[in-house]
MIFI-496639 format. One record per residue (C-alpha): residue number from 1; residue in one letter; x negated, y negated, z. Coordinates in steps of 0.05 Angstrom, whole numbers. Each point is the difference from the previous one (the first is absolute). Example, Ala and Ser with C-alpha at 12.3 -4.5 7.8 and 13.67 -1.06 7.14 Angstrom:
1_A_-246_90_156;
2_S_-27_-69_-13;
END
This chain:
1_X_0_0_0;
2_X_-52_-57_11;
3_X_-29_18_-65;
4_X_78_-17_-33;
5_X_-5_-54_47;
6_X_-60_-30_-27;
7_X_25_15_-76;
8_X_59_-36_6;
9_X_-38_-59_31;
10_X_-53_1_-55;
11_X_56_3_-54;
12_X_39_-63_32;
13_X_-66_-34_2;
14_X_-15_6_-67;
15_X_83_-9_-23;
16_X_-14_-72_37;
17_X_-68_-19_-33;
18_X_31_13_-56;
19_X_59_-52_12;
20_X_-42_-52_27;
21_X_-39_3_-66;
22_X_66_3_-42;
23_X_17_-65_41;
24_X_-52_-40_-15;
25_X_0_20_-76;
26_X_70_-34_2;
27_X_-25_-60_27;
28_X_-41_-10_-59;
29_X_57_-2_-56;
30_X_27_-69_-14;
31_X_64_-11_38;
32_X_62_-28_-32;
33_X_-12_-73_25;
34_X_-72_-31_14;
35_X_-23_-5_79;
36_X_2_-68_28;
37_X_-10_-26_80;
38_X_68_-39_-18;
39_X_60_21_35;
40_X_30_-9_-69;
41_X_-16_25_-57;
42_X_-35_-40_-51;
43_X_35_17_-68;
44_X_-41_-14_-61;
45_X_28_-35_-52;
46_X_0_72_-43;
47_X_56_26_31;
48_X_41_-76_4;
49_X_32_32_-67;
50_X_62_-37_8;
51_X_-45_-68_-12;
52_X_-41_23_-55;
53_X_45_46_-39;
54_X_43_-56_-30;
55_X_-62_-35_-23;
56_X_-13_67_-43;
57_X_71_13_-35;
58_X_-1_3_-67;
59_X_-76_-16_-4;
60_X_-66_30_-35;
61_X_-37_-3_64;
62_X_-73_18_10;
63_X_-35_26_64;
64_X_-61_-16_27;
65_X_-16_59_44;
66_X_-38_53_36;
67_X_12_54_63;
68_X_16_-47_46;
69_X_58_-32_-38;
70_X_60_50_40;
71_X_62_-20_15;
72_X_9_37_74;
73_X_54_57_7;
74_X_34_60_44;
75_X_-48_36_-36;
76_X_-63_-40_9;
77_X_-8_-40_-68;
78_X_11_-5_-71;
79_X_-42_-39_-42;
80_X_28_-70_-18;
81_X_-9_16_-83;
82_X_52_70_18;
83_X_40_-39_42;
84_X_15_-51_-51;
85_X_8_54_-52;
86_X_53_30_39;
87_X_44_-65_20;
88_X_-7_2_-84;
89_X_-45_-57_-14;
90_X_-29_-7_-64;
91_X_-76_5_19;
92_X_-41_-1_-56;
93_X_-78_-1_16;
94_X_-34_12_57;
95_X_-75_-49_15;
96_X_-48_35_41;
97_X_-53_-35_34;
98_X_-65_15_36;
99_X_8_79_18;
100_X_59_13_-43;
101_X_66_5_9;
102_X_-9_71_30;
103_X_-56_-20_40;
104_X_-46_45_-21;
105_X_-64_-47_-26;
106_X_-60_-15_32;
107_X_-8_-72_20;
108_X_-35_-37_-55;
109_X_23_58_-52;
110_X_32_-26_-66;
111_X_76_26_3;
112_X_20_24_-76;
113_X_71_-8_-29;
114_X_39_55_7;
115_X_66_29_3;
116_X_35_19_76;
117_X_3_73_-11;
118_X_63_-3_53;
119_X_39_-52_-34;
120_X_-27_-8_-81;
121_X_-9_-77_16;
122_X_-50_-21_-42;
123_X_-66_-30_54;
124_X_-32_-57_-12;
125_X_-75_-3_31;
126_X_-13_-77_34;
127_X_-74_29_26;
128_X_-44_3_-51;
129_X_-13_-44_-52;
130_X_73_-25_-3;
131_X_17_-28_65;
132_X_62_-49_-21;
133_X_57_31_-38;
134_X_3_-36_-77;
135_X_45_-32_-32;
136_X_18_66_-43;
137_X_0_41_64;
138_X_58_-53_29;
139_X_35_-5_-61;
140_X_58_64_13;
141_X_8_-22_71;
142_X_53_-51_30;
143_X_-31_-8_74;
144_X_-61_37_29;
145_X_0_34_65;
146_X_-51_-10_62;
147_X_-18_42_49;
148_X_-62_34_31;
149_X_-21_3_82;
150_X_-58_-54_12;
151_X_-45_17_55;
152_X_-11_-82_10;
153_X_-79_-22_-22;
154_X_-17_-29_-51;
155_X_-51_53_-44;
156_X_53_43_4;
157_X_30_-3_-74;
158_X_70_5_-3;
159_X_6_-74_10;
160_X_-39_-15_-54;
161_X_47_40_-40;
162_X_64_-27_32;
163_X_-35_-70_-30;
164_X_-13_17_-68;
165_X_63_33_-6;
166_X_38_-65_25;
167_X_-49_-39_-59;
168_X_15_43_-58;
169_X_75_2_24;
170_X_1_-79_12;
171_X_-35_-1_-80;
172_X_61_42_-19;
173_X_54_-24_32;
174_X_12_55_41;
175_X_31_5_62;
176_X_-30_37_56;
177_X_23_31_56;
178_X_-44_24_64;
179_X_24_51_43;
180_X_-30_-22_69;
181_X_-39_45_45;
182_X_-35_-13_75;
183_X_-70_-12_2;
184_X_-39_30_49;
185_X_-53_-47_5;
186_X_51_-58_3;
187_X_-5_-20_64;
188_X_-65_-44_5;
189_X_-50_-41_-46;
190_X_-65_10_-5;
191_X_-66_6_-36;
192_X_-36_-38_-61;
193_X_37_-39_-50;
194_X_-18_1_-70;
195_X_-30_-51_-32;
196_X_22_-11_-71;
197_X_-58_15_-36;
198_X_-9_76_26;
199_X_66_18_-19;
200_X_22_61_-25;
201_X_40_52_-12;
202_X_-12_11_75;
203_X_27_-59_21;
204_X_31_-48_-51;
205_X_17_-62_49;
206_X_-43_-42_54;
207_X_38_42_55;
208_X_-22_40_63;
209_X_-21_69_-7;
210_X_61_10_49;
211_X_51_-38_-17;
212_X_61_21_46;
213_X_59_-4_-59;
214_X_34_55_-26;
215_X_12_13_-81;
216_X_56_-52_-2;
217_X_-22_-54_38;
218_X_-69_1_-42;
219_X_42_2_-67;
220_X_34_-63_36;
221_X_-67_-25_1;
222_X_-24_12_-67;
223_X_60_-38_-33;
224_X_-12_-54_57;
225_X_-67_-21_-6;
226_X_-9_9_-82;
227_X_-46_51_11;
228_X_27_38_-67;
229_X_-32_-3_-58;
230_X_14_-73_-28;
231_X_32_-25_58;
232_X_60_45_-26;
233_X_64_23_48;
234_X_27_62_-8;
235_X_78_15_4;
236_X_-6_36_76;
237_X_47_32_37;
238_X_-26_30_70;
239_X_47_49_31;
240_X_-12_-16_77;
241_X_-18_62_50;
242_X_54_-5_58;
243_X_-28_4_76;
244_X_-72_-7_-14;
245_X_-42_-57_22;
246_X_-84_-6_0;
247_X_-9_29_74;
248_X_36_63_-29;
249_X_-45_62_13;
250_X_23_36_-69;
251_X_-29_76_-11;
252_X_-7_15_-75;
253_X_44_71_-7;
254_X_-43_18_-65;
255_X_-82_-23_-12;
256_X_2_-68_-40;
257_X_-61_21_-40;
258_X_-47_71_-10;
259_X_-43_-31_51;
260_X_44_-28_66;
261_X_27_61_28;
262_X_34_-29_63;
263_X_9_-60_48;
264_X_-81_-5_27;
265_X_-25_-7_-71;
266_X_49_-51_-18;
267_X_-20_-41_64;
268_X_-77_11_-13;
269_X_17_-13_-75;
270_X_-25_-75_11;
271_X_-57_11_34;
272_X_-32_52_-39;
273_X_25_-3_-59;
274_X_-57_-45_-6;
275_X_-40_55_-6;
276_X_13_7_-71;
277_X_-46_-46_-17;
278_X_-58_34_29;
279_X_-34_66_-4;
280_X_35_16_61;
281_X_50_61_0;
282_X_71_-23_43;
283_X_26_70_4;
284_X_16_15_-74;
285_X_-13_72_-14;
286_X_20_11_69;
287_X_73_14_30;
288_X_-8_-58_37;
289_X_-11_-64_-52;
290_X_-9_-60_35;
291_X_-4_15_63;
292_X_-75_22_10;
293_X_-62_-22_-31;
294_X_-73_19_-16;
295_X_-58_3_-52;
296_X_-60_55_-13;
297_X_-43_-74_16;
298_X_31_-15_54;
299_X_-45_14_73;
300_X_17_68_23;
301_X_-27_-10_74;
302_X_60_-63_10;
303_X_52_40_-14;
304_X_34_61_27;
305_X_50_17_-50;
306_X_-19_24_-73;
307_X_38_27_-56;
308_X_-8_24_-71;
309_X_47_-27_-56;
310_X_18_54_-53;
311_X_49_-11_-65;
312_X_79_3_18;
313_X_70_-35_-12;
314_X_-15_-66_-18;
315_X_-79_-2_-4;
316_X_-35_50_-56;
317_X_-71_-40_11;
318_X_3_-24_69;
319_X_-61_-42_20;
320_X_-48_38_34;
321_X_24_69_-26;
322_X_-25_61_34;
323_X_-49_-46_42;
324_X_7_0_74;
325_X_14_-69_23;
326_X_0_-31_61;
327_X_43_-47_29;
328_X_64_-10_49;
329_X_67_36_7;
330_X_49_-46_-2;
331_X_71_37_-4;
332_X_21_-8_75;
333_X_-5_-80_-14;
334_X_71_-30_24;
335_X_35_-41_-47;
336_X_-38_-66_-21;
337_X_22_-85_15;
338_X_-70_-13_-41;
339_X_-48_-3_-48;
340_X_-71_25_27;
341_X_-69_-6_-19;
342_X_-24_49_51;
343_X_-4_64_-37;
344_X_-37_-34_-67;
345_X_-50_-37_52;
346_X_-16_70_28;
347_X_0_35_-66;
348_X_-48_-61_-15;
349_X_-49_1_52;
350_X_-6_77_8;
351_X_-23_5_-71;
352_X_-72_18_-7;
353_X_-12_-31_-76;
354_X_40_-52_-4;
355_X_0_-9_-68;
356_X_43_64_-17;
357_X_64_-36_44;
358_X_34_-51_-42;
359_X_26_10_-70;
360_X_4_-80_-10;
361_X_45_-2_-52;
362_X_54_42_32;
363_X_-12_-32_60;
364_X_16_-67_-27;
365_X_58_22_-33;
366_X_24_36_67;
367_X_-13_-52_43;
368_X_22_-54_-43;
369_X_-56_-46_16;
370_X_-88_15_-4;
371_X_-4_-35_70;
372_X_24_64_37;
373_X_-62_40_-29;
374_X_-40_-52_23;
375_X_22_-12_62;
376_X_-9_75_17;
377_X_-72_1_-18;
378_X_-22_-71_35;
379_X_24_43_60;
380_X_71_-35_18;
381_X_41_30_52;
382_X_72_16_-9;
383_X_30_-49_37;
384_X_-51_-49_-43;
385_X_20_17_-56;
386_X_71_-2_19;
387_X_-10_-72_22;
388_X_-13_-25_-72;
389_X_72_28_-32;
390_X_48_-35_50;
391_X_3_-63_-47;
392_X_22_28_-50;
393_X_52_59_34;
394_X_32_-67_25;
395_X_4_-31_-67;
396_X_30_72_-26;
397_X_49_6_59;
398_X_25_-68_-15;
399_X_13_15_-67;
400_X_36_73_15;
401_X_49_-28_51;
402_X_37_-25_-63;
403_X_13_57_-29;
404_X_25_47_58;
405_X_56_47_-6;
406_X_-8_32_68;
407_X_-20_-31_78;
END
């Protein structure tokens, strides 16, 4: 009998392992509405279909999309272009940006046309050497569509999408409509601004690398301030979000891009995302991008913590590759009110040739201004260096209070 005994025990053991585990597999599948700290929900403008759906009847619309454009459900989500497809609106052409509209590109990679193998809608690359739909590719459409998550700073390049979109629609006279989503790097200012000669495709305007607006409030802003192409204004709609406002903690149900798989990279996103403007690996290649750092170069006998970066989802040629770097581990950092300069210093200063650090050009065009680099290597601390943006966050804050949406 105590053998039995101790069967039975072992079995019920193993039968609640076994539950636990399935447990915490659930907890990774996207529920049917995003988290939030509010104790209401914040309802994205995606699923406000009784404000946009008028807008669409009877119209050749276009979509520009990618995985993060869901309309929430019972069921978890169904993608905006299906959703529309089913309420029976005429969607014609789908514009993918950086990624693709399935998500699937590395960052930097060209995205080719295509066709959506789920729906037949013809897809119409805006990464790669056309990055502004054409005249021709505008011509069979009656309004175009907007909507794709932003993580809120400024490299990241969906915004400079959402603005040459809004130009070759404002060219065309085309109405657009955004579809407003949270930001969840809205809730504070910070970091360089860009001066006007280092702009780029990485940052098209003299703003903040965080610039605390979400998609529709910055589309505000580009019409506002004439920053399209010729001083143009585009025909703009922005469907509002309901029960959101900038102190909103908002957790992304599905990864805005190959390479921020959950809340700690988008908060670290700011910070070392500048990282990809040196020889410095921030996690790519790893299952944790942006939230750890490290070089081959880098002083082994400073640091505790090393890791070695190997091709995956998101990153075929991660910096670094197969080299064991070392650096900090990052992924237990609580969510971020700031930019910092800490982690880049110490990259900096524990790098034994010093010469193999920046890539200057990338840099600049990160950073949005040389004087960072500079700064870095004359041996400025962060709170320094911090010192010498709060000019111009002023001037920027200043000019965003006009074009709020949300407290």
């Amino acid at each position: 009998m105590p053998i039995l005994s101790k069967i039975k025990s072992t079995v019920l053991l193993l039968f609640l392992v076994f539950s636990s585990c399935k447990g915490q597999q659930k907890e990774n599948i996207s529920t049917s509405e995003p988290k939030t700290d509010s104790p209401v929900p914040i309802k994205v403008a995606a699923n406000r279909t009784e404000v946009y759906l008028p807008l669409l009847k009877g119209k050749a619309v276009g979509i520009v999309a990618n995985p993060t454009s869901v309309v929430f459900n019972e069921k978890g989500h169904t993608h905006l272009v299906d959703s529309l497809l089913s309420s029976g609106v005429d969607v014609k052409q789908v514009f993918a940006p950086e990624h693709g509209f399935r998500g699937t590109a590395d960052a930097g990679e060209h995205v080719k046309d295509g066709v959506d193998t789920r729906t037949g809608l013809p897809i119409i690359s805006l990464y790669g050497k056309n990055r502004k739909p054409s005249k021709e590719q505008l011509s069979n459409l009656d309004v175009v569509v907007f909507d794709i998550q932003d993580v809120g700073v400024r490299f990241y390049t969906y915004i400079a999408s959402l603005q040459l979109v809004m130009e070759a629609c404002a060219e065309n006279d085309m109405p657009i409509i955004v579809l407003d989503r949270p930001n969840p790097n809205g809730h504070y200012v910070d970091g360089p601004t860009m001066m006007k000669e280092h702009t780029s495709y990485l940052g098209m305007n003299t703003i903040p690398l965080v610039y605390g607006m979400t998609m529709g409030e910055y589309a505000k802003m580009l019409n506002g301030e004439g920053w399209l192409k010729n001083g143009n204004k585009a025909d703009l709609t922005v469907v509002e979000l309901e029960n959101y406002t900038h102190e909103s903690e908002y957790h992304l149900p599905i990864r805005p891009s190959p390479n921020l798989p959950n809340d700690t990279s988008i908060t670290l996103y700011p910070s070392l995302g500048l990282f990809e403007g040196t020889n410095v690996n921030a996690g790519r290649g790893t299952e944790f991008q942006f939230q750890r750092y490290g070089a081959s170069f880098m002083d082994s006998t400073a640091y505790d913590f090393s890791y070695v970066p190997e091709p995956n989802f998101g990153s075929k040629y991660p910096k670094e590759e197969g080299k064991t770097c070392y650096g900090r581990d990052l992924s237990k950092t609580p969510r971020m009110n700031n930019v910092t300069m800490e982690w880049i210093i110490d990259a900096y200063n524990n790098t034994l040739d010093k010469s193999k650090f920046f890539l200057t050009s990338g840099f600049t065009k990160h950073a949005g201004t040389p004087l960072l680099q500079k700064q870095i290597e004359q041996g400025m601390t962060n709170e320094e260096i911090k010192a010498t943006w709060q000019a111009d966050l002023e001037n920027f804050k200043k000019i965003r209070a006009k074009y709020l949406i949300y407290d």
